[in-house]
C-alpha positions as a printed Julia matrix, in Angstrom:
459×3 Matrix{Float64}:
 -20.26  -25.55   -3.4
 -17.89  -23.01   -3.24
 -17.83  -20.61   -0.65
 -15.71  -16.95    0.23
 -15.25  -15.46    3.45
 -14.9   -11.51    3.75
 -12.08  -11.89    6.74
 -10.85   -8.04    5.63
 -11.32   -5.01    3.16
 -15.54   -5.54    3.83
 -16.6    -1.76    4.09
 -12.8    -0.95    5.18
  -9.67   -0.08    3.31
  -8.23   -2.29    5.21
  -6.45   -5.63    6.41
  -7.63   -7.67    2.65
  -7.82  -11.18    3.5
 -10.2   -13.27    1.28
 -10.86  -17.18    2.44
 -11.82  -19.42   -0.88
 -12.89  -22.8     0.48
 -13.31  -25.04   -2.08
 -13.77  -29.26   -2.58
 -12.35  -29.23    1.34
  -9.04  -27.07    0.48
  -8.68  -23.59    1.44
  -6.37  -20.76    0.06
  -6.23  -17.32    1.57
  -6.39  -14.55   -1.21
  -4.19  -11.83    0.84
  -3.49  -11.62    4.11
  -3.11   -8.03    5.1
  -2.73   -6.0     8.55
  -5.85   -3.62    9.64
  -4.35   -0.2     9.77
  -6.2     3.09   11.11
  -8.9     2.89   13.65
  -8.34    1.69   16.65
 -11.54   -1.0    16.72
  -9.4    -2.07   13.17
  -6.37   -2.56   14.82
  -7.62   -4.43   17.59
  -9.0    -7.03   14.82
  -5.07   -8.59   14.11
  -4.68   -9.61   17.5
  -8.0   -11.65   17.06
  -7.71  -15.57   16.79
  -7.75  -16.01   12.9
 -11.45  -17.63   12.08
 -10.24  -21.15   10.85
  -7.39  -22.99   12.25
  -3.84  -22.16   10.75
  -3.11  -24.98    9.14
  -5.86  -25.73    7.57
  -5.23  -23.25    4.9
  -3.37  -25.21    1.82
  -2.25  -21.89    0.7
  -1.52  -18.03    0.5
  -2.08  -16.17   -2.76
  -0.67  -12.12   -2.55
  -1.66   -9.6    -4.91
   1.15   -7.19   -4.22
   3.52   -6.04   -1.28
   1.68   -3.06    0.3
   1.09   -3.87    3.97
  -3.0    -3.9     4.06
  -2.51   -7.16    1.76
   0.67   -9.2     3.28
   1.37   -7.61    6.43
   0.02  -10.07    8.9
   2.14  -13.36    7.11
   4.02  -13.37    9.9
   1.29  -14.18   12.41
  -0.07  -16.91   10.5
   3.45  -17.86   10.15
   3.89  -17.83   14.18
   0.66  -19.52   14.61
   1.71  -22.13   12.22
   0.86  -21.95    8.77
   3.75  -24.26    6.83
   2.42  -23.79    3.48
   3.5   -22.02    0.32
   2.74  -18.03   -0.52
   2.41  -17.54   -4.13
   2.8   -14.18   -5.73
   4.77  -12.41   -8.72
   8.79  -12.26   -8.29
   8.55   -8.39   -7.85
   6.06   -9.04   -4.92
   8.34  -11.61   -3.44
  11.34   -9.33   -4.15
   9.19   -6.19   -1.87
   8.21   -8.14    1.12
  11.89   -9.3     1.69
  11.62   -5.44    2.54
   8.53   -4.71    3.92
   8.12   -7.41    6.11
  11.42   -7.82    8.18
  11.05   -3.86    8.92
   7.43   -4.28    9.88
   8.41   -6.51   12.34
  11.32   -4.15   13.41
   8.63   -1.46   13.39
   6.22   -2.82   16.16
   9.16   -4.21   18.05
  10.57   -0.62   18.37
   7.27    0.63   19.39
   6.79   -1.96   21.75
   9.86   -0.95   23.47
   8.83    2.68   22.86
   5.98    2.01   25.19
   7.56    0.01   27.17
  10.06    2.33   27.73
   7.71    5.76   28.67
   4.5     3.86   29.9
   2.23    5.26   27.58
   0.86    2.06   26.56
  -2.08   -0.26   28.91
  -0.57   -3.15   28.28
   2.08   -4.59   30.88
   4.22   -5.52   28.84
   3.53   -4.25   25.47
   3.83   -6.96   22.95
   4.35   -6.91   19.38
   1.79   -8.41   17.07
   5.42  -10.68   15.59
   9.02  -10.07   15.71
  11.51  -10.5    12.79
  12.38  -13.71   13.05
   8.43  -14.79   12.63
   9.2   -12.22    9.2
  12.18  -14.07    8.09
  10.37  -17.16    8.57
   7.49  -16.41    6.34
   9.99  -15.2     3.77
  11.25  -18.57    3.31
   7.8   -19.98    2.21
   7.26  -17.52   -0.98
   6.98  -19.38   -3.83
   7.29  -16.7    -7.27
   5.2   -17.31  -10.11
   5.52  -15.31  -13.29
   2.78  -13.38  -15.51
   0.27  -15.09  -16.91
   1.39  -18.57  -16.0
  -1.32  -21.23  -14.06
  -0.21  -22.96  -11.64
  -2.06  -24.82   -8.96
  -2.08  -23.53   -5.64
  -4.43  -26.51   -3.89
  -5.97  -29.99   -5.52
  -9.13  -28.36   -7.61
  -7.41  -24.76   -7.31
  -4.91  -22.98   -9.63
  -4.21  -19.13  -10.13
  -3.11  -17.16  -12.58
  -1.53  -13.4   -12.47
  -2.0   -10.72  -14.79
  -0.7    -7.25  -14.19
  -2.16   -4.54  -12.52
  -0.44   -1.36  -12.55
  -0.71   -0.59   -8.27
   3.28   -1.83   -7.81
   6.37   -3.42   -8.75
   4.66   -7.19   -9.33
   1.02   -6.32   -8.54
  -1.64   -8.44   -9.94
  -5.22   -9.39   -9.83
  -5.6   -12.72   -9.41
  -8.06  -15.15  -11.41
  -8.66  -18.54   -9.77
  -9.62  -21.52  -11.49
 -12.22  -24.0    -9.62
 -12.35  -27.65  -11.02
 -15.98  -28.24  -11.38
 -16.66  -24.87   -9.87
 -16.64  -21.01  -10.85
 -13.95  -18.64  -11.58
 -13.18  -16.21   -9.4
 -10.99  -12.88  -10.14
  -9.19  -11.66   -7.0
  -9.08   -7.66   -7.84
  -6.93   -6.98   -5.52
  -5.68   -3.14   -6.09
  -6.01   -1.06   -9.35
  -3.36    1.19  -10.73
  -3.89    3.69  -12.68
  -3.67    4.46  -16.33
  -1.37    7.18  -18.11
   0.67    7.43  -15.18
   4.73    7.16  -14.49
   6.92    4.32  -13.74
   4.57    1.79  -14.15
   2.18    0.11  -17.05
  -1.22    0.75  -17.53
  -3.6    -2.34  -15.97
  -4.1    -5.38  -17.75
  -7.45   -5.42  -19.44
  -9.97   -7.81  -17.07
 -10.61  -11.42  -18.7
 -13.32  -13.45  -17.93
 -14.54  -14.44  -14.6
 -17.99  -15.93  -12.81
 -16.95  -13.66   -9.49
 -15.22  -11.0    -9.18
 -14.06   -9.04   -6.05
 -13.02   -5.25   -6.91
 -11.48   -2.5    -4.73
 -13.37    0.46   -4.17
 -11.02    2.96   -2.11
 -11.88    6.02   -4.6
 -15.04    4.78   -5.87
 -16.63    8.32   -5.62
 -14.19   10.75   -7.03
 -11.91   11.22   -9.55
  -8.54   12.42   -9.33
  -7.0    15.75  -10.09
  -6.22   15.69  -13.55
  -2.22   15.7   -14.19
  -0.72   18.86  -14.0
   2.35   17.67  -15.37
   3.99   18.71  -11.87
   2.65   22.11  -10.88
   1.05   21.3    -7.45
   4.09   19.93   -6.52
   6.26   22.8    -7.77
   3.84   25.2    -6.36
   4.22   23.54   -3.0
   8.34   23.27   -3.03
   8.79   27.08   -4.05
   6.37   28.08   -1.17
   8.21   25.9     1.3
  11.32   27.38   -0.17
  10.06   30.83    0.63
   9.45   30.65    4.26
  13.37   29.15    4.69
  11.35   25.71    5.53
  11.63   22.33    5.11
   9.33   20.0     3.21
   8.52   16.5     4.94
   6.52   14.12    2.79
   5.48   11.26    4.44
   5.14    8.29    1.63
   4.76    4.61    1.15
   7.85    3.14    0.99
   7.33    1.08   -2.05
   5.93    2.92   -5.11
   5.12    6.06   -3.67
   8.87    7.22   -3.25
   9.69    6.28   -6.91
   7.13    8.65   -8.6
   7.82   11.29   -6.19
  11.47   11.17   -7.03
  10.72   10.85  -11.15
   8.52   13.95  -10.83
  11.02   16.26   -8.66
  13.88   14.71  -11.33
  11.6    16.19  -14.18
  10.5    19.53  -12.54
  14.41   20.25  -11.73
  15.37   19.03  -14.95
  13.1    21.41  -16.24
  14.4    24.33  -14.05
  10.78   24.34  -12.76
  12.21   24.31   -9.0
  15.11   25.19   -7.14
  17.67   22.54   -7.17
  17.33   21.39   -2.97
  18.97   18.17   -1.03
  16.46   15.27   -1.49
  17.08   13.22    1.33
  15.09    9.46    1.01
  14.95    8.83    5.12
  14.1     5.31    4.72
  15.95    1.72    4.83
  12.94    0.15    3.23
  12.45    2.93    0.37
  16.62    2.88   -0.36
  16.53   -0.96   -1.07
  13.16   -0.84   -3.01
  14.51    1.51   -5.44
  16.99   -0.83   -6.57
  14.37   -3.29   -6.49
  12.74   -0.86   -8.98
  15.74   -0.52  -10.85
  16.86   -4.04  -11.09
  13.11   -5.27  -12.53
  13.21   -2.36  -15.06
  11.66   -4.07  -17.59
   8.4    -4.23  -15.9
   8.27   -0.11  -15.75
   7.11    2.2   -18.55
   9.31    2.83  -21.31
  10.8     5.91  -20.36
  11.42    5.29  -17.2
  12.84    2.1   -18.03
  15.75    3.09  -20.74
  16.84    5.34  -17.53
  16.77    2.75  -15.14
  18.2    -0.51  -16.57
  21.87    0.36  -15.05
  21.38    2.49  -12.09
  18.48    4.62  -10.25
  18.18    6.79  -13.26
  14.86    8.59  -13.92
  15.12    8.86   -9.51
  18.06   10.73   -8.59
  18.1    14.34   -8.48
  20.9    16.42   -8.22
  21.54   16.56   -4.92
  19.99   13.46   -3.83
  20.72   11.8    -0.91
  19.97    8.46    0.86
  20.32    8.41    4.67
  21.88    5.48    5.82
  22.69    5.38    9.49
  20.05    6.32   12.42
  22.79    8.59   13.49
  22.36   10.36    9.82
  18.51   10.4    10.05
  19.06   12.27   14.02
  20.97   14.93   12.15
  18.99   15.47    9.59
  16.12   15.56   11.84
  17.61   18.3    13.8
  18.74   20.36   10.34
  16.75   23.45   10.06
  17.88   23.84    6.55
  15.63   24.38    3.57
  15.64   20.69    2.5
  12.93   17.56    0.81
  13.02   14.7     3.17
  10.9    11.69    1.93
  10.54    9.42    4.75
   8.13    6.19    5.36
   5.35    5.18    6.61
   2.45    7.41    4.2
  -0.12    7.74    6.71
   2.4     8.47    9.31
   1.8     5.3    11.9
   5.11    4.53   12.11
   8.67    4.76   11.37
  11.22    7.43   11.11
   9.29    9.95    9.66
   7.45   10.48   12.97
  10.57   11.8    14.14
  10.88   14.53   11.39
   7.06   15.61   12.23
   7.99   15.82   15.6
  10.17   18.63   14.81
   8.7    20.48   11.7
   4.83   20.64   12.85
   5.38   23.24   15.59
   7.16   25.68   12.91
   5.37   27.5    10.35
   8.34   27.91    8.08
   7.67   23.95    7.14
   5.54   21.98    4.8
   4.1    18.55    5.41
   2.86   16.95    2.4
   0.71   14.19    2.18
   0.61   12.17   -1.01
  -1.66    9.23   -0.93
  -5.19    8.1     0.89
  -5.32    8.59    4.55
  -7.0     6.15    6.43
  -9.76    7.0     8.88
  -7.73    6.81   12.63
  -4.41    7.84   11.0
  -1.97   10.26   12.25
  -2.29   11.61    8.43
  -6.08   11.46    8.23
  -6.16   13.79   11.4
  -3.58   16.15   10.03
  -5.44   16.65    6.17
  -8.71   16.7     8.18
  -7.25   20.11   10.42
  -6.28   19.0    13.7
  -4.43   21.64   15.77
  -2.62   18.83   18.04
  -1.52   15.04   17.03
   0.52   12.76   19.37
   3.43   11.18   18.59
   5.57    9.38   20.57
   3.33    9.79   23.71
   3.88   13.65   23.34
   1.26   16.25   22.02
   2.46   17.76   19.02
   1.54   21.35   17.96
   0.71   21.68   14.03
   1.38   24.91   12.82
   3.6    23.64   10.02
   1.3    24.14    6.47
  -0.3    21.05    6.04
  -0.72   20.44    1.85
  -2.51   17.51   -0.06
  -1.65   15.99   -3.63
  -4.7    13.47   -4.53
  -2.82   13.13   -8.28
  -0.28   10.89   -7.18
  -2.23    8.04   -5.76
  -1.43    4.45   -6.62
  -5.34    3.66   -6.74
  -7.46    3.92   -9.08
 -10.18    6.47   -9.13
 -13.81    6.01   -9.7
 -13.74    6.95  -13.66
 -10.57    4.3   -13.94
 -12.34    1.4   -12.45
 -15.42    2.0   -14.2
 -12.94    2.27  -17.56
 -11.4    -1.36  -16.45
 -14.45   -2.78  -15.72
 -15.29   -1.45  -19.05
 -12.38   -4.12  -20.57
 -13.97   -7.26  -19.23
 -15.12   -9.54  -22.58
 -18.38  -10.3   -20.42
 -19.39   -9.34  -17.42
 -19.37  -11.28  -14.05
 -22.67  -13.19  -12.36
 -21.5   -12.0    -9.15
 -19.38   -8.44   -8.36
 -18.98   -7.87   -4.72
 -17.09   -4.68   -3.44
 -14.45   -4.48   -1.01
 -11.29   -2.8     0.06
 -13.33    0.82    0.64
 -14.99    2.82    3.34
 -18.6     2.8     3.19
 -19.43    6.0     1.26
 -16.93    5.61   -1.85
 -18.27    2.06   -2.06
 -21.94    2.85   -2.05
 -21.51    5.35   -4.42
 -19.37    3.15   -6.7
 -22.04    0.31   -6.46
 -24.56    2.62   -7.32
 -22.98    3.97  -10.78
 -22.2     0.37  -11.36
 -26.11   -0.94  -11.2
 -26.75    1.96  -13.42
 -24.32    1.53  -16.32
 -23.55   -2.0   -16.28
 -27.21   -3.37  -15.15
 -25.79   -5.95  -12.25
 -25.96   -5.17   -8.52
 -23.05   -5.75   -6.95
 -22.71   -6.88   -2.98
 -20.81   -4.81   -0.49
 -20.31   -7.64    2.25
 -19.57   -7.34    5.5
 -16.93   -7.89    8.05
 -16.58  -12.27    8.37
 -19.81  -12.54    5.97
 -19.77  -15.76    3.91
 -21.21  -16.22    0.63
 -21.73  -18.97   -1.85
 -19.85  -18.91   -5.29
């Protein structure tokens, strides 16, 4: 019989990792990092619950770091198989990967360096080279095509609107169920990327649950974010936006293209503070065939629909110091989105204490994030092993995120030709997903399972 193990995303938002053990073969659906709360954290330094190589395989959904950001350490504890996933997907983690690695090394040394860590030495959870090792075992698979992963096992991809090459996933069991990997939901109507591919049919299916109990702000075609750039532009501040890397940055940049095409805002240096973000966006541009149309007859040749007048991409660290230090009235969209990590820590560091600037968030915050804190009111947040004033305005868009909102996954569920014997919830925090599972037993008539943290079920 076949089983699944919940080794992530079970009442988190967190670290997806999804075991399928099937006819004695085992493939790992995902294999993300925990991100946010501390006791989360703690989890990827954990000895992984089966032995490494046992696994005949790795099957990503997309390139955000909650689904393949711990490859490497299965990589440095020895896992020599293949990682399938779409080309875009394979194309992203040549980026995210390598600079997550650079990432926690640099923050290893950071604490090293001031002592602000209790760990003697601090470690990081890989280093690049265990990165550019993993890269070497992706193996990219195109829409829509089967192809087996393990003896008894094969997976096919169909498009799901979250990324550049995200999918769900629906696996094929010889003389067993089918099961339909979720993974993450994009949304419908929205730029730069298609719609989600209607569901097909599946015995199982696993389904993210991040909003599951509120809808989005309807589209305002761009006000929010006008409203927030001419108020930032008022007080002689600048505007910090913390984003994803991957995704995020490109409809940020398509909407500030069309609100200063539309002389809607003040024409203002757009500065894209991010290695990872820079490359992406040719990604982005280079697979323009897999955007929406009119994003696409923009791209096909350059960045198009994402340049604004006076855009900018900082190259150098020595660039990024100056423009950290810049007190001019300026955009700077700078990685990571919930504001663990990465360079834009640096421009916080310096725009929170003055009320001039704006700090925008644009995407969930995870419980235990710097971001989460900041949305939620704190007066203080640390970075860097320093206490950091907030008096900066702290602003919110909910209309931009990449996910899905309850009314949109009950609308794809909706597209399923029947509906599956077994539904189980995952990749949410408790309350959304309760909720969710709730409206779900009402309209649909099934009761789906919200497992828990290393529960095991039988398929």
């Amino acid at each position: 019989m076949a089983q699944l193990t919940f080794l992530g995303a079970a009442r988190t938002v967190t670290g997806s990792k999804f075991l399928l053990e099937h006819g004695g073969h085992r493939v790992l659906f995902d294999c993300g990092l925990f991100q946010g709360l501390k006791e989360l954290r703690l989890r990827n330094w954990d000895e992984f619950p089966v032995p490494v190589k046992s696994l005949d395989a790795i099957v990503l959904t997309h390139a955000h770091l909650d689904h393949v950001g711990y490859l490497p350490r299965l990589v440095a504890h020895g896992f020599r198989g293949r990682v399938f996933c779409t080309a875009g997907t394979a194309d992203l983690c040549r980026l995210i990967l390598p600079d997550s690695a650079r990432i926690q090394e640099e923050d290893a040394r950071q604490a090293n360096r001031h002592g602000y860590s209790k760990h003697h030495p601090a470690l990081p959870l890989y280093s690049e080279v265990d990165a550019q090792r993993a890269l070497t075992q992706l193996q990219p698979i195109g829409y829509e095509r089967p192809i087996d992963v393990a003896p008894g096992i094969s997976v096919e991809m169909r498009p799901a609107g979250h990324l550049l090459g995200s999918a769900f996933v629906l696996a094929r069991l010889e003389q067993g169920p089918s099961v339909l990997f979720g993974g993450d939901l994009g949304r419908y109507s929205r730029p730069v990327l298609p719609d989600p591919a209607n569901g097909v049919a599946a015995d199982v299916l696993l389904m993210e649950s991040t909003y599951g109990d509120r809808e989005h702000l309807q589209d305002d075609t761009g006000e929010a974010l006008a409203e927030i750039v001419h108020d930032t532009v008022r007080r002689g501040g600048k505007l910090i936006i913390p984003s994803f890397a991957i995704g995020r940055v490109e409809e940020l940049l398509y909407w500030l293209h069309q609100l200063e095409a539309e002389r809607r805002i003040p024409v203002l240096p757009v500065h894209v503070d991010s290695p990872m973000a820079t490359e992406a966006l040719r990604y982005y541009a280079a697979r323009a065939g897999e955007l929406d149309p009119d994003v696409r007859s923009r791209s096909r040749r350059d960045l198009g629909a994402f340049c604004t007048e006076r855009f900018q991409l900082v190259a150098s660290t020595q660039q990024s110091k100056e423009l950290t230090a810049s007190r001019k009235p300026a955009i700077v969209i700078s990685s990571s989105g919930m504001a663990t990590g990465g360079r834009v820590l640096h421009h916080m560091a310096a725009a929170l204490p003055d009320t001039r600037n704006t700090v925008l968030f644009v995407g969930y915050q995870a419980a235990g994030t710097r971001g989460r804190k900041l949305v939620d009111g704190a007066e203080l947040v640390r970075i860097h092993g320093d206490d950091v004033p907030v008096r900066a305005r702290i602003a919110r868009l909910d209309s931009m995120s990449a996910h899905a909102d309850r009314t949109e996954l009950l609308r794809w569920l909706g597209t399923f030709p029947s509906l599956p014997r077994q539904l189980f919830l995952v990749h949410g925090e408790p309350a959304p997903m309760d909720s969710l599972k709730a409206e779900i037993e009402r309209r649909f008539q099934i009761a789906p399972h919200t497992p828990g943290h290393l529960e095991t079920v039988s398929l």
